[in-house]
C-alpha positions as CSV (number, residue, x, y, z in Angstrom):
1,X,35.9,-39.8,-80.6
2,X,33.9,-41.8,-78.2
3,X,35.2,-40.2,-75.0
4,X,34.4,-37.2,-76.5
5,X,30.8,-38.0,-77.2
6,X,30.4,-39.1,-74.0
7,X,31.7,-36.0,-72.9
8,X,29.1,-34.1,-75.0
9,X,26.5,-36.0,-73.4
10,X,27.4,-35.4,-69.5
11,X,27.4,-31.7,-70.2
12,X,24.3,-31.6,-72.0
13,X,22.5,-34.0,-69.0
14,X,23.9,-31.4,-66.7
15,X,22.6,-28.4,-68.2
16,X,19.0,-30.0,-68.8
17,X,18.8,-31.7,-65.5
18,X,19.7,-29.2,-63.1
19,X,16.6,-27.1,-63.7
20,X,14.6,-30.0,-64.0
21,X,16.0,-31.1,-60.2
22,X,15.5,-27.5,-58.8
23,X,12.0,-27.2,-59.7
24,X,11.1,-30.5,-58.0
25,X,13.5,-29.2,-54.5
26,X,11.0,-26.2,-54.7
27,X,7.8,-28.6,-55.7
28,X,8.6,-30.1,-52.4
29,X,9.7,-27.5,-50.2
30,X,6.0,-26.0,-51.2
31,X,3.9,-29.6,-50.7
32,X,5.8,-31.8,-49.1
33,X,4.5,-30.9,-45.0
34,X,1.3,-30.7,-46.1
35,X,-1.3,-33.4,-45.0
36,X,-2.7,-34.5,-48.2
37,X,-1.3,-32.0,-50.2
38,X,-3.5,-29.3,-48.9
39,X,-2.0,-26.4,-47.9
40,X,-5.2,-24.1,-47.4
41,X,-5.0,-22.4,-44.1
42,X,-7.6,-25.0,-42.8
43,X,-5.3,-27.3,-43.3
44,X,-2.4,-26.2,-41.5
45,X,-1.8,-26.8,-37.7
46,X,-2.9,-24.1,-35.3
47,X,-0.8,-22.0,-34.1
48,X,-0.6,-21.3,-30.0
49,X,0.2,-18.2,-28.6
50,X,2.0,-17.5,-25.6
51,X,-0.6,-16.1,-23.0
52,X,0.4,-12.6,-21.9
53,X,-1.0,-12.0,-18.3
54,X,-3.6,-8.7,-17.9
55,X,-1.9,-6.0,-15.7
56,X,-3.7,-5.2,-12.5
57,X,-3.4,-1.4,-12.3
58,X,-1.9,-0.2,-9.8
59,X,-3.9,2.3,-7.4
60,X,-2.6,4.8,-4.7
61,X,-3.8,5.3,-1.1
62,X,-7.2,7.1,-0.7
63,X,-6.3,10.4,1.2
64,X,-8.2,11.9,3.7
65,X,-10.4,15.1,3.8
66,X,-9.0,18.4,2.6
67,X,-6.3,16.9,0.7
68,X,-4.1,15.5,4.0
69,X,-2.9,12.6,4.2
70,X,-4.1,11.8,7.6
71,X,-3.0,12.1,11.2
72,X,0.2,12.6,12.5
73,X,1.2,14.1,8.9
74,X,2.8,17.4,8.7
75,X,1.0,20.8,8.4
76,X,1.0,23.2,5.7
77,X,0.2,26.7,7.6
78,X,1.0,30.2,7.8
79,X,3.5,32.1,10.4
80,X,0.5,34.4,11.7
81,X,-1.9,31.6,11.6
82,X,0.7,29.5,13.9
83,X,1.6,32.1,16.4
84,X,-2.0,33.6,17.1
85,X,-2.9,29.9,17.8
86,X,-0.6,29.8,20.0
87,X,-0.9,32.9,21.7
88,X,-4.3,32.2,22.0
89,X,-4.1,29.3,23.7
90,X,-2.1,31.3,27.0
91,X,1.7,30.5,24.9
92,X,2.4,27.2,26.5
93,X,5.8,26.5,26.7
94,X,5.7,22.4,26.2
95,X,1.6,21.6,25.9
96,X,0.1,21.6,22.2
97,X,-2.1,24.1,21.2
98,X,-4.5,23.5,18.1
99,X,-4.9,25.2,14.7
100,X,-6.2,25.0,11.4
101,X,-3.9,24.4,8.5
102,X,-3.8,25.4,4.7
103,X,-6.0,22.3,4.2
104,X,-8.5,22.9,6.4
105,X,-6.9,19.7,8.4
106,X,-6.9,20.5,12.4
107,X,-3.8,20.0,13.7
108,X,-1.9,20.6,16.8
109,X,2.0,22.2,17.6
110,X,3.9,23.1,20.6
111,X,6.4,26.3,21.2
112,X,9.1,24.0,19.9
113,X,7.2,23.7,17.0
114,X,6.9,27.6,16.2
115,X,10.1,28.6,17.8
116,X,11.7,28.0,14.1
117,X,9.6,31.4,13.3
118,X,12.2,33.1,15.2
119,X,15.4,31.1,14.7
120,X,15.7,30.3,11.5
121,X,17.2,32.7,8.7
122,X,16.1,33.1,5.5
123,X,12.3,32.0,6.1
124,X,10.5,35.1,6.4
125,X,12.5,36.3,2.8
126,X,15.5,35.2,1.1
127,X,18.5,36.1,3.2
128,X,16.7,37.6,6.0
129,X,18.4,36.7,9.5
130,X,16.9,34.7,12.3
131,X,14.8,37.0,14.5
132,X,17.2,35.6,17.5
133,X,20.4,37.0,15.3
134,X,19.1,40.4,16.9
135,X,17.5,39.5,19.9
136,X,19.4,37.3,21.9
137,X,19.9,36.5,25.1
138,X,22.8,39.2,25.4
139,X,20.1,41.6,26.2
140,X,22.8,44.8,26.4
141,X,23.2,44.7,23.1
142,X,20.5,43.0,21.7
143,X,18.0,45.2,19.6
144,X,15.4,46.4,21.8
145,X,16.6,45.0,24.7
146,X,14.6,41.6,23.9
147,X,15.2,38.0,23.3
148,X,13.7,35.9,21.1
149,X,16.0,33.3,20.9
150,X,13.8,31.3,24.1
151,X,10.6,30.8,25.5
152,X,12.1,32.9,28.8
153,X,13.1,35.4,26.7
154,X,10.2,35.8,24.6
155,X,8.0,35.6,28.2
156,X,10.2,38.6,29.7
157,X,9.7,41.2,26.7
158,X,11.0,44.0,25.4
159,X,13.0,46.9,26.8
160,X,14.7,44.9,29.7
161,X,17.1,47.0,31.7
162,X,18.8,44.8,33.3
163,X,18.7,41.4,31.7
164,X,16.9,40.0,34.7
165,X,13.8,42.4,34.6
166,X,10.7,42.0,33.2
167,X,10.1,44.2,29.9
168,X,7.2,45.0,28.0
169,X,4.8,42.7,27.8
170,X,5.0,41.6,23.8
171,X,2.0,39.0,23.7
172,X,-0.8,40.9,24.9
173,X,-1.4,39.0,27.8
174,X,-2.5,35.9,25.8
175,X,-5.3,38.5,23.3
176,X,-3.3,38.0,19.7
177,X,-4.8,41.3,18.4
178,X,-3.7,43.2,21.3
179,X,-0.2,41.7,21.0
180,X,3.0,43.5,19.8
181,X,4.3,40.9,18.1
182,X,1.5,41.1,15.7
183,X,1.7,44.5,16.0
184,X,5.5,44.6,14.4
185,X,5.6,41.4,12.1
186,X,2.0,41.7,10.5
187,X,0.0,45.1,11.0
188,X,3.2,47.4,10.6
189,X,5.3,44.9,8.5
190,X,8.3,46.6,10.3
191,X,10.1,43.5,11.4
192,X,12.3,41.5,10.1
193,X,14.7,43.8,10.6
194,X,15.5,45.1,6.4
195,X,12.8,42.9,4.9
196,X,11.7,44.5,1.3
197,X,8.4,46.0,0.6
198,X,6.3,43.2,-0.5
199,X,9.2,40.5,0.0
200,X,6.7,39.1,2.3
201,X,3.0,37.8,2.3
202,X,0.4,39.3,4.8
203,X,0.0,36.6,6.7
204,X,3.6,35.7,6.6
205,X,5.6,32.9,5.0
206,X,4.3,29.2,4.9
207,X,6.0,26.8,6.7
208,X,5.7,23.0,7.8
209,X,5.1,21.8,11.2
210,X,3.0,20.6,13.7
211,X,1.0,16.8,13.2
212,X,-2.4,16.7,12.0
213,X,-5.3,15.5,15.1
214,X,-6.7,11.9,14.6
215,X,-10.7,12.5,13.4
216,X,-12.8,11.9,16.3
């Protein structure tokens, strides 16, 4: 009888003393870091914040007049714009001769410059051939009996019989307007060879080349 009394009482200190021990954990968890039992937010330690460095923007180049970036940049110009420039100024073969580009930048080229005008294919319209893919230095067969595939053979003109003559003059004698290359590739619009009607601008297609002139 007694063990079972005792019994009685175990459980019954259990079941009344567990709350009474949870609800002082709690008290404790709730009062017991703060100073004085004050837990306003006055009371409470400051708290320090990792300082975040300000990001200096970042900030591009200034570029120069006209939207270039400067000298000795590329060129943004027009096929007629480059070779009356350069007809112009006599057709040098290896000295520059100036222009004006897209920009309103002055820049300067030489021949070797411009001479992609007649050798490359697929610049003056998509698939068009080079210039130089029909007038070559095989003057026999070569359409018009002209080359345009060198500075000699663009000097010598058209309508060479033989190869070594001297043809029709096609620049006109250093006078752009009077020239036939204008003449065929911008007045007429008969050349290239198959271009389509309106495939290709007035003034021809744009291209990139050349280096712009250092401001005085």
């Amino acid at each position: 009888m007694p063990m079972k009394s005792d019994f009685k009482t175990w459980m019954m200190a259990l079941v009344f003393g567990l709350p009474v021990m949870l609800g002082l954990y709690i008290a404790f968890l709730a009062f017991g870091n703060c100073p004085g039992g004050d837990c306003t937010r006055a009371a409470l330690p400051p708290i320090i914040h990792t300082p975040i460095p300000t990001l200096i923007p970042a900030t591009m180049p200034a570029q120069a007049a006209g939207g270039a970036a400067g000298a000795g940049s590329k060129c943004t110009v027009t096929a007629e714009t480059v070779l009356g420039a350069w007809v112009n100024a006599g057709y040098p073969e290896t000295d520059a001769f100036g222009f004006t580009d897209l920009n309103g930048a002055s820049c300067e080229a030489t021949f070797t410059d411009a001479q992609i005008l007649f050798t490359e294919a697929n610049l003056w319209y998509s698939g068009a051939l080079a210039c130089a893919s029909c007038h070559n230095s095989d003057i026999a067969t070569a359409s018009a009996q002209m080359d345009l595939s060198s500075y000699a053979g663009i000097i010598a003109g058209s309508r060479r019989a033989p190869a070594d003559a001297q043809g029709n003059d096609i620049l006109g004698g250093g006078v752009w307007e009077q020239s036939k290359l204008r003449e065929q590739l911008f007045v007429l619009k008969l050349m290239p060879f198959g271009r389509p009607a309106d495939a290709v601008p007035d003034a021809g297609p744009t291209v990139v080349l050349g280096t712009q002139k250092a401001a005085p």
